[in-house]
C-alpha positions in Angstrom: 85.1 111.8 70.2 83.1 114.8 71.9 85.6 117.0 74.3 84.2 116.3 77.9 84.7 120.1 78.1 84.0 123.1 75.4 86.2 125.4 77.2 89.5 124.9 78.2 89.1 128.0 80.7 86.0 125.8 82.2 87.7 122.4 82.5 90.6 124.2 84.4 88.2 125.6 86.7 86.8 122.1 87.7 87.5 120.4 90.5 86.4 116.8 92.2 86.4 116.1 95.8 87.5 112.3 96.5 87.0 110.1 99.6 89.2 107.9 101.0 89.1 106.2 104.4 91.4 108.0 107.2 94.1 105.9 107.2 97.8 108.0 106.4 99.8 105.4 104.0 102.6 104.8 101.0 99.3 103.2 99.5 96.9 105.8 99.9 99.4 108.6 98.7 99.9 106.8 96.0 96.8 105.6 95.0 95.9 109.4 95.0 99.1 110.7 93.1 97.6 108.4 90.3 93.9 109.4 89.9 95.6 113.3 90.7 97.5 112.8 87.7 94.8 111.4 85.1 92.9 113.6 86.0 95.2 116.6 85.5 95.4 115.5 81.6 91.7 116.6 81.6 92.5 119.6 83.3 90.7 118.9 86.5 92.0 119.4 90.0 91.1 116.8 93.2 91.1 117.2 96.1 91.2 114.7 98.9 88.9 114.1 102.4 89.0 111.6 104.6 86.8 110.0 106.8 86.0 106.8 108.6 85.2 103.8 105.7 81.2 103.8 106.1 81.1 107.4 106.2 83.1 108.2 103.3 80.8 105.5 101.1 77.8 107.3 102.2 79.0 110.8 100.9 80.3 109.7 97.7 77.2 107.7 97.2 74.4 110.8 98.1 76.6 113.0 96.0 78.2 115.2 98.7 81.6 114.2 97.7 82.2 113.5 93.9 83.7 109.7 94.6 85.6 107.5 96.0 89.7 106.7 96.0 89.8 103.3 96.5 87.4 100.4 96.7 86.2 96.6 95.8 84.7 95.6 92.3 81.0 94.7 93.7 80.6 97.5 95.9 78.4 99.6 93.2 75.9 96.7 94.2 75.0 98.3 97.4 76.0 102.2 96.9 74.2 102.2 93.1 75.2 106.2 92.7 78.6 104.8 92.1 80.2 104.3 88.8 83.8 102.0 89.0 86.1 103.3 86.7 87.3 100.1 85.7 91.3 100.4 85.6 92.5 98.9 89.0 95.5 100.8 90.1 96.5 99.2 93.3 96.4 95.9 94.7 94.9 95.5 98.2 95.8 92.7 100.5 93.9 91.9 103.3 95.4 90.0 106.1 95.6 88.4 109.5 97.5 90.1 112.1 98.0 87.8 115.6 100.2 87.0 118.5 100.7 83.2 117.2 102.6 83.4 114.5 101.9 79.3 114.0 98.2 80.1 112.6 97.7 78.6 109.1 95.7 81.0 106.8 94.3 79.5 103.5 91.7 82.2 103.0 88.7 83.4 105.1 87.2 79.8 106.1 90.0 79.2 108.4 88.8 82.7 110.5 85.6 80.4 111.7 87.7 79.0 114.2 89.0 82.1 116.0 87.8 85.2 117.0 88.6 87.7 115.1 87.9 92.0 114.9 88.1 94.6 112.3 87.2 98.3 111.8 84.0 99.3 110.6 83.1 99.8 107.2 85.2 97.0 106.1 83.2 95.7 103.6 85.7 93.0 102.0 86.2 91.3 106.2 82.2 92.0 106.3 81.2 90.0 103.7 83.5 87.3 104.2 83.0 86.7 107.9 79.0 86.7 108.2 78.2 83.9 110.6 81.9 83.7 112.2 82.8 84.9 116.1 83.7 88.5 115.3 83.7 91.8 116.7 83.4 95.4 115.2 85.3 98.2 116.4 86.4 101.8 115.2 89.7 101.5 113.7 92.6 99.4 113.0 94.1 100.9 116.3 91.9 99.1 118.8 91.8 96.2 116.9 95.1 95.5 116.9 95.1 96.5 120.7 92.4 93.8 121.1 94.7 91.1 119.8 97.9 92.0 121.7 96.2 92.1 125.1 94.8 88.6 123.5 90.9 89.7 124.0 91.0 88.3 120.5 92.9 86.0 118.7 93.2 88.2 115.1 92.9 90.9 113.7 92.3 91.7 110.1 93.7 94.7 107.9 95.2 95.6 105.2 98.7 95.2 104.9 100.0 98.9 104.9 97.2 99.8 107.8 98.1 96.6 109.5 101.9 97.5 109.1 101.9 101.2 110.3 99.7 100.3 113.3 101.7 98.0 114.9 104.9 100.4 114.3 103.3 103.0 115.7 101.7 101.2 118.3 105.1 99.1 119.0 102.8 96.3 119.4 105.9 93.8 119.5 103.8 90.7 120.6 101.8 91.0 117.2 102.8 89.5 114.2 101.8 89.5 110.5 100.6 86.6 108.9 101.2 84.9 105.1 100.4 84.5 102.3 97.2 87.5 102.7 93.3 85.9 103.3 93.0 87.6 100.5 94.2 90.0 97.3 91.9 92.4 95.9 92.2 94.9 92.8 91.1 98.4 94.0 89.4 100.6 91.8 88.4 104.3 92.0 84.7 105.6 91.7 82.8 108.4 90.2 79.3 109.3 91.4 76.9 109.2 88.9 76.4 112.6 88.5 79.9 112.3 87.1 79.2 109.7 84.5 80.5 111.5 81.5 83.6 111.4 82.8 84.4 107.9 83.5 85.2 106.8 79.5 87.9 109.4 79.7 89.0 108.6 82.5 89.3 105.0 81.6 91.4 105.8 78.7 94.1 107.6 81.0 94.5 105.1 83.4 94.7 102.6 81.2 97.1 104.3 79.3 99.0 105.0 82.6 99.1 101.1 83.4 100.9 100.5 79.9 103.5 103.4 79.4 105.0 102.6 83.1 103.5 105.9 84.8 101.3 104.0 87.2 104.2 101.5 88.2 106.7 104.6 88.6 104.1 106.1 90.9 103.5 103.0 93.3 107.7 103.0 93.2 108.2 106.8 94.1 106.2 105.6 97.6 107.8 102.6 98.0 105.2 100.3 97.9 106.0 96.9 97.4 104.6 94.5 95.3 102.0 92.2 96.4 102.9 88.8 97.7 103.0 86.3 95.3 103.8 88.9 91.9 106.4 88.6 89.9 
């Protein structure tokens, strides 16, 4: 196999600049302890921005930033400068949030008869809710605000976003729905420019997933297993 680096000295001296949306999280920290470490084994440092969701895919995408933490399989179809390393390392679980706790969800269909908001940039609540009564706002912050004052009747996020909000919000009139609308592998992305990099890569993570490190990692920040795992 050709060395992605000649020079040890060089591949030392590299380092990547990865997106993720600004969200603080056990799931984002340790989605990014896991690329951090593959990475290290090819001596290469990251570093980590954040910005809001659309933002973020546009940088990664033009090349500003090298790629992207965490995202859907599929979303290379409309951001073609990025390359999915295809290892998925955590599990995302998108769900309903509300203040009637006797809603039924059975995936996105049953969203056509409510009106529901999400941040942004969400591209997985995009996609799945064209046509449907919905409303777009910045963050998961005044979504979930929407809901409790009951100017909508759910809100969708991701479980540890969802979570946190509410907590910090001490939104005690909203509740979390289950099972999740819906459970998504996450994958981290290269830029093209970086596309020499992404069989390595692979190798890593995959070998992370079977020696335990990955599983240790999502442990060490207490994030629990998705609903319905064994």
């Amino acid at each position: 196999m050709t060395p992605i680096f000649t020079d040890i000295a060089l591949a030392q001296s590299v380092s990547l600049t990865i997106v993720y949306p600004n969200e603080k999280n056990a799931f984002h920290d340790a989605a990014a302890d896991i690329v951090r470490s593959a990475y290290k084994e090819l001596g290469i440092r990251i570093a980590y921005k954040t910005y809001p969701a659309e933002r973020a895919l546009m940088l990664s995408n033009n090349g500003t930033a090298d790629g992207e933490l965490v995202r859907i399989k599929g979303i290379e179809k409309k951001y073609p400068n990025l390359i999915r390393v295809p290892v998925s390392h955590v599990t995302a679980e998108q769900m309903a949030f509300a203040t009637n706790p006797q809603i039924k969800i059975s995936g996105w269909p049953i969203l056509k008869s409510y009106r529901i908001v999400f941040h942004r940039g969400y591209k997985v609540a995009e996609i799945n809710t064209v046509g449907m009564n919905r409303f777009i706002v910045s963050n998961d912050e005044a979504a979930l605000k929407m809901v409790s004052k009951e100017r909508m009747d759910i809100a969708i996020a991701n479980r540890f976003s969802g979570q946190n909000t509410i907590k910090g919000l001490n939104l005690k009139n909203v509740k979390m729905l289950t099972p999740p609308i819906q459970s998504d592998p996450l994958y981290h992305y290269l830029n093209n420019k970086h596309r020499s990099l992404v069989p390595a890569i692979t190798k890593i993570m995959e070998r992370m997933k079977l020696d335990g490190r990955m599983k240790n990692i999502l442990s060490k920040h207490k994030v629990p297993k998705p609903f319905g795992s064994n």
